[in-house]
C-alpha positions as CSV (number, residue, x, y, z in Angstrom):
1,X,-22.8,5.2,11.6
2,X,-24.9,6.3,8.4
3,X,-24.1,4.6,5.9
4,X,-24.0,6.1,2.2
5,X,-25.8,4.5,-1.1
6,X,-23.9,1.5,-2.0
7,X,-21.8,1.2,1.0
8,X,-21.0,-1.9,2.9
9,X,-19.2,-3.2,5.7
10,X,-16.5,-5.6,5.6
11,X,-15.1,-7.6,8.4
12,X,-11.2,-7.8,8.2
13,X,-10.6,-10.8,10.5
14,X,-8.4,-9.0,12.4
15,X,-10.7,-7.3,14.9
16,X,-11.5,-4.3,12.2
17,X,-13.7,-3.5,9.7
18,X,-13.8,-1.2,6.9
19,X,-16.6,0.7,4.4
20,X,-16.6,-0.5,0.8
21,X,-18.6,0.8,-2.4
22,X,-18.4,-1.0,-5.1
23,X,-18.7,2.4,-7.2
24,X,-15.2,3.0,-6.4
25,X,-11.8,0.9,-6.7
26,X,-11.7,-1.8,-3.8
27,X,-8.6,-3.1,-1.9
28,X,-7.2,-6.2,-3.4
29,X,-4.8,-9.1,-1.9
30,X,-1.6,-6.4,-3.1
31,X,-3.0,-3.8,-0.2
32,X,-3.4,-7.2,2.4
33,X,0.4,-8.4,1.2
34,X,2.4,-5.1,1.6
35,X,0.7,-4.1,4.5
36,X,1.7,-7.6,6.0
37,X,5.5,-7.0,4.6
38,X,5.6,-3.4,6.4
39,X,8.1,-3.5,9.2
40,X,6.8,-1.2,11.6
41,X,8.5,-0.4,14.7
42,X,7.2,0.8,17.9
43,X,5.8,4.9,17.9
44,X,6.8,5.3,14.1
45,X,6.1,8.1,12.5
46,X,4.0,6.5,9.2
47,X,2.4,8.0,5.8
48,X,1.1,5.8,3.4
49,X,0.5,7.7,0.0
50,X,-2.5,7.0,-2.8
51,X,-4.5,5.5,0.4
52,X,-7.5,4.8,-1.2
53,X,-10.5,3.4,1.0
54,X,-7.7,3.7,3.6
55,X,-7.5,-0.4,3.8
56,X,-3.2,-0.2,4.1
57,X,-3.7,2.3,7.8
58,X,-5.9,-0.1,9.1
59,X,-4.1,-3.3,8.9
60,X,-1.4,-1.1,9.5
61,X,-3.1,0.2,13.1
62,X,-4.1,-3.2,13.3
63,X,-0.3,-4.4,14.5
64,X,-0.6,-2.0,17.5
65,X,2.7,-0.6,17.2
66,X,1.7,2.8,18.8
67,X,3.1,4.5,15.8
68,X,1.1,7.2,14.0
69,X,-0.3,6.6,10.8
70,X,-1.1,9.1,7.7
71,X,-3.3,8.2,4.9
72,X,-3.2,11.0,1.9
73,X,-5.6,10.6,-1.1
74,X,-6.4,12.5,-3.5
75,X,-9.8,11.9,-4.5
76,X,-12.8,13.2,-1.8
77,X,-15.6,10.5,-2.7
78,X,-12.2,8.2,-1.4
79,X,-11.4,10.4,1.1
80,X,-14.5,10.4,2.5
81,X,-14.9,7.0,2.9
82,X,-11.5,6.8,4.6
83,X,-12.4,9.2,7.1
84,X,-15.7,7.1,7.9
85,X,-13.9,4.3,8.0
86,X,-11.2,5.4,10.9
87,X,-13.6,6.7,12.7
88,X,-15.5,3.0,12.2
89,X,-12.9,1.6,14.0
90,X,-12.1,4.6,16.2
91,X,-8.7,4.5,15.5
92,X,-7.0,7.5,16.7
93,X,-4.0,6.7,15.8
94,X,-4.8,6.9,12.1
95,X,-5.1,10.4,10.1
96,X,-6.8,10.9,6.8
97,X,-5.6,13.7,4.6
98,X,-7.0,15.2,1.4
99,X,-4.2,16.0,-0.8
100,X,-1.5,15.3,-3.7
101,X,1.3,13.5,-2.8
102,X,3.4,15.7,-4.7
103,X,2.8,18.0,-2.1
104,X,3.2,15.2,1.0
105,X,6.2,17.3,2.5
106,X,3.9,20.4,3.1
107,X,1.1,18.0,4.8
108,X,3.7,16.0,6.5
109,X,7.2,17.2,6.9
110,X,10.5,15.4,6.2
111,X,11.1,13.5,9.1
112,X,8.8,10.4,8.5
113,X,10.2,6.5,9.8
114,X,8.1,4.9,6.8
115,X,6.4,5.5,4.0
116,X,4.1,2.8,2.6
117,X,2.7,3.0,-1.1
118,X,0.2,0.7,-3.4
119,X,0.3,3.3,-6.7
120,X,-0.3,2.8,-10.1
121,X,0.9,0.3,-12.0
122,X,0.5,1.1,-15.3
123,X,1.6,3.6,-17.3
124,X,-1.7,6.7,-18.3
125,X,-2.1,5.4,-21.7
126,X,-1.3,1.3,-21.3
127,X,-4.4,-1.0,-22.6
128,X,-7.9,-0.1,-22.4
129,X,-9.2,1.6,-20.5
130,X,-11.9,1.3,-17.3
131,X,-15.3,3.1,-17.9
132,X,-14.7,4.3,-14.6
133,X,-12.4,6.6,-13.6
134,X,-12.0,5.7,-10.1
135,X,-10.7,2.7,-11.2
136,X,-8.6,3.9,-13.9
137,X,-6.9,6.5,-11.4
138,X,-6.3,3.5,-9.5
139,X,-4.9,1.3,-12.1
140,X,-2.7,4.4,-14.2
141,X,-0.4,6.7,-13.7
142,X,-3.0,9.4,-13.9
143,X,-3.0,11.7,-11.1
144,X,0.4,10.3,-9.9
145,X,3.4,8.8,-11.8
146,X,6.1,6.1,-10.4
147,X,8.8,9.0,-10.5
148,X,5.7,11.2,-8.1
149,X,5.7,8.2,-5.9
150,X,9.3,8.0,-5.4
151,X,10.6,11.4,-5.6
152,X,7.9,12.4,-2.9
153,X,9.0,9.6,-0.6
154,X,12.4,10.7,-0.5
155,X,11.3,14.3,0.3
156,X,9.3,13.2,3.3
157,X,11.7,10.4,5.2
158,X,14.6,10.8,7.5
159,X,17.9,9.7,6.2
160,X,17.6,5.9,7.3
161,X,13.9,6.1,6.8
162,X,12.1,3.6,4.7
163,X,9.8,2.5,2.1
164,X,7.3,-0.1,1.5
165,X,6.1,-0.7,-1.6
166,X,4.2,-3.5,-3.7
167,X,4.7,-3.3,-7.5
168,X,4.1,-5.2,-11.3
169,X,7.7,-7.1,-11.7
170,X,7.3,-6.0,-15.3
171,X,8.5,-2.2,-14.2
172,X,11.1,-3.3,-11.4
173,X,14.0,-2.3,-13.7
174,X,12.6,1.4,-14.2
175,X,11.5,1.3,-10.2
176,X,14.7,0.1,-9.1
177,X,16.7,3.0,-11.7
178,X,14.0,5.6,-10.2
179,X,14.8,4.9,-6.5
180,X,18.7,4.9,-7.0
181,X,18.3,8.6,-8.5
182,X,16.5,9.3,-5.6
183,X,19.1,7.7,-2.8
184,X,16.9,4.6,-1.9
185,X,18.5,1.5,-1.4
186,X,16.4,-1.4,-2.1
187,X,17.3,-3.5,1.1
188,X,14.7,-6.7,1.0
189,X,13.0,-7.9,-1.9
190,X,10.1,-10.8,-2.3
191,X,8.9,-11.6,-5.2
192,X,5.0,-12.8,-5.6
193,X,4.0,-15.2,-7.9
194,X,0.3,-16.5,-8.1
195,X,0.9,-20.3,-8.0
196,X,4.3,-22.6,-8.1
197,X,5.6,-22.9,-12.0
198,X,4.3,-19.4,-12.7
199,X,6.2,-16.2,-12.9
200,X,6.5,-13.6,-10.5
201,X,4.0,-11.4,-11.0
202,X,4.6,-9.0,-8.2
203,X,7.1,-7.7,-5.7
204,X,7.5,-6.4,-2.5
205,X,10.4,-4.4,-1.3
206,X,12.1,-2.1,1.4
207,X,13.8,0.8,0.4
208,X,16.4,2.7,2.9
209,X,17.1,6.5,2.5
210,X,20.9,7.0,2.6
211,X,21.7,3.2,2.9
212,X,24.6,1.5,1.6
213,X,23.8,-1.1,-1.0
214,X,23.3,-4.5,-0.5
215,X,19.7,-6.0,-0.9
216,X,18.3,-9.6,0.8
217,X,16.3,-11.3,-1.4
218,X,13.5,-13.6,0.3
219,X,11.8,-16.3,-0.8
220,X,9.6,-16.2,-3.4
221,X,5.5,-15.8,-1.7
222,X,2.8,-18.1,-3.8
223,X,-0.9,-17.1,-3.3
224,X,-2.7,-20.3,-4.5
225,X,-2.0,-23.9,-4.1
226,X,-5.0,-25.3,-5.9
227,X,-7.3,-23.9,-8.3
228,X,-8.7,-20.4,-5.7
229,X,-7.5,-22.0,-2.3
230,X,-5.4,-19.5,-0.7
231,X,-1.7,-21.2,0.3
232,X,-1.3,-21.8,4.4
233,X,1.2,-18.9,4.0
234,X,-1.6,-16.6,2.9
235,X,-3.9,-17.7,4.6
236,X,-2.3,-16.5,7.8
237,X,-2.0,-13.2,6.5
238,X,-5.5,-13.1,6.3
239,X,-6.1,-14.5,9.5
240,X,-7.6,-17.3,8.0
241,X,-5.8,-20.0,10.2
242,X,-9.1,-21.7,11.4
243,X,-9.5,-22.6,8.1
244,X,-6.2,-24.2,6.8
């Protein structure tokens, strides 16, 4: 494959690789984490929204659940390098989409198993911000708010369906009001903290269209154990087991 100025290849560990440019916003350990925490089930019908460099469909394909897997992101230099990336891998079981999320029920329908979602964490005009504005559409509720995110997920899944999401715990109160107005039951939450003694910083959770309430709340996930080591925990969801 011809690669573009800038690009790179990264191996994934898992068997796959994917194209990086350092121009745009790269995946981080939140993309490795929820993709890890997605439950999917055999021949599910999957669309993971804001997909980036389309890291999440990857690992996702990478569980070889037969399901069927739809990246949508806005931005066409990301797009692009999506595209190029599934076809990389030659993954045929992964779609990339140009598109608005807001608009994910027209690309997609509303009878999706699961959608999966890394969005924006802060809000458009929080702290300063990133001389580039792939990273700032990354990073701010730009292009896409939290009430977007949710209100388009609930348009798109099946009564039972579910969500996947990675988030800042600082907004989990306004994420967990947002999804009850929208009939999505958190049903398993994990918090993510970067080292023992320190504060959750993130969270995982699964959200159930239509569910009854009542939420399982799993131990807290540490990254580090000391200084950048990578905990054993971690380290197998890298597929870094050799080296533990």
């Amino acid at each position: 494959m011809d690669l573009k100025q800038g690009d790179r290849i990264e191996d994934l560990q898992n068997g796959y690789c994917i194209i990086q440019n350092d121009k745009y916003f790269s995946f981080g350990t939140d993309a490795v984490l929820l993709s890890w925490f997605a439950d999917i089930r055999r021949g599910e019908k999957v669309v993971d929204f804001c997909t980036g460099s389309g890291i999440i469909p990857i690992l996702l394909a990478a569980k070889d659940t037969g399901s069927h897997i739809t990246g949508i992101e806005i931005q066409e230099e990301l797009f692009d390098l999506a595209q190029r990336s599934v076809k990389l891998n030659e993954l045929d079981c992964v779609e990339i989409l140009c598109g608005d999320i807001k608009r994910a029920k027209y690309y997609v329908g509303s009878s999706m198993d699961v959608v999966v979602v890394n969005p924006p964490y802060e809000k458009k005009d929080a702290g300063k911000h990133n001389e580039n504005e792939y990273v700032n559409i990354a990073k701010r509720e730009i292009l896409c708010t939290l009430s977007d995110v949710v209100t388009a997920a609930n348009k798109v899944l099946r009564t039972g369906g579910r969500l996947y999401m990675i988030y800042r715990t600082e907004r989990l109160a306004e994420l967990i009001v947002a999804l009850n107005e929208r009939k999505l039951e958190p049903k398993r939450i994990m918090m993510v903290a970067q080292r023992k003694g320190r504060a959750p910083n993130f969270v995982l959770f699964e959200a159930r269209k239509g569910a009854k309430q009542g939420v399982e709340v799993l131990p807290t996930l540490y990254v580090y154990k000391k200084g950048n080591e990578y905990t054993d925990e971690v380290k197998r969801i890298y597929h870094m087991e050799e080296e533990s």
